[in-house]
C-alpha positions as CSV (number, residue, x, y, z in Angstrom):
1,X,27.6,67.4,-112.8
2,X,27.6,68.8,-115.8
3,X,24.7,68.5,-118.6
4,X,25.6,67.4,-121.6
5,X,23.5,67.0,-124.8
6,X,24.4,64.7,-127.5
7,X,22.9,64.4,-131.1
8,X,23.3,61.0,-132.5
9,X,22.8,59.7,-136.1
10,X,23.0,56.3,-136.6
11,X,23.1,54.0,-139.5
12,X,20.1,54.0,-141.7
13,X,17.9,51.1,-139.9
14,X,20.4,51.1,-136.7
15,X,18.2,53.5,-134.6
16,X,16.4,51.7,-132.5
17,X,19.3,49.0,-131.4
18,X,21.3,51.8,-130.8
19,X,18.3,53.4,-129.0
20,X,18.4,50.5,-126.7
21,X,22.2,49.8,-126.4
22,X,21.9,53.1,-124.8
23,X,19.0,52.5,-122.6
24,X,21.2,49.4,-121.0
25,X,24.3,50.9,-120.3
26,X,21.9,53.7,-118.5
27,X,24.5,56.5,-119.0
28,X,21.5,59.3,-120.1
29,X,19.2,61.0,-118.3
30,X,16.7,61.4,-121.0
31,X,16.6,59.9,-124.9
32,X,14.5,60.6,-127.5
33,X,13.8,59.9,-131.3
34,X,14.0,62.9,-133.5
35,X,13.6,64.1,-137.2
36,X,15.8,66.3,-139.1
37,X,19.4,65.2,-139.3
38,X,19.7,63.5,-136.6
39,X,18.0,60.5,-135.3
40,X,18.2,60.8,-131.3
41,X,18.5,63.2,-129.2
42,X,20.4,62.0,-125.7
43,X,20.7,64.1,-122.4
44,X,23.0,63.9,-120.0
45,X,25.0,64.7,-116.9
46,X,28.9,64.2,-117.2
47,X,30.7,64.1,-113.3
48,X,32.4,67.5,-113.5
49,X,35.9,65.6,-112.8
50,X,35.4,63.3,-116.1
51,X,37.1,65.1,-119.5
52,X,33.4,65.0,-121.8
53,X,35.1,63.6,-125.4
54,X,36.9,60.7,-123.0
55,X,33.6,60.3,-121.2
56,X,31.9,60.3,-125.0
57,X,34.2,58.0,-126.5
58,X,34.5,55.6,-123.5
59,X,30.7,55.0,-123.0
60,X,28.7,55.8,-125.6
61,X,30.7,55.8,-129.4
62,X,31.5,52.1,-129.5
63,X,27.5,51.4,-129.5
64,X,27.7,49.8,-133.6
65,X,25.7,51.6,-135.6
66,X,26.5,55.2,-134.3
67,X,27.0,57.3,-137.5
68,X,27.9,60.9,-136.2
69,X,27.6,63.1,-133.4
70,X,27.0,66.2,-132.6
71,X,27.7,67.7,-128.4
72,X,25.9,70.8,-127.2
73,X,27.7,71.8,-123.6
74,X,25.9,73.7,-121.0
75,X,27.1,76.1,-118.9
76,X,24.3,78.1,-116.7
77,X,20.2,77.2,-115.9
78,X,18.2,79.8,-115.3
């Protein structure tokens, strides 16, 4: 598995439905509200066989009122 970490904006007012559209389609491992230029700050693990921007756009950027996002890939833990 790979971890993935996703920066979301949403809509202005759209945060917390898109806060819980996420929660029920359970595809993160963590989620969290955020200030700055983002709203929420999503983590997750990607199976290392699924392409990440397919895996992106098929279960997470059709949640309505998703603005922009911004990926941060991992490659080692220490």
């Amino acid at each position: 598995m790979r971890c993935v970490f996703i920066n979301i904006r949403c809509k202005p007012g759209h945060s917390y439905r898109v806060a819980e559209a996420i929660a029920l389609r359970e595809i993160h491992s963590e989620l969290y509200s955020t200030s700055g230029p983002f709203d929420l700050l999503m983590k997750l693990y990607i199976p290392e066989s699924d392409d990440i921007g397919k895996y992106i756009n098929d279960h997470l950027l059709d949640i309505d009122g998703i603005e922009r996002t911004e990926t941060t890939l991992t490659f080692k833990a220490f």
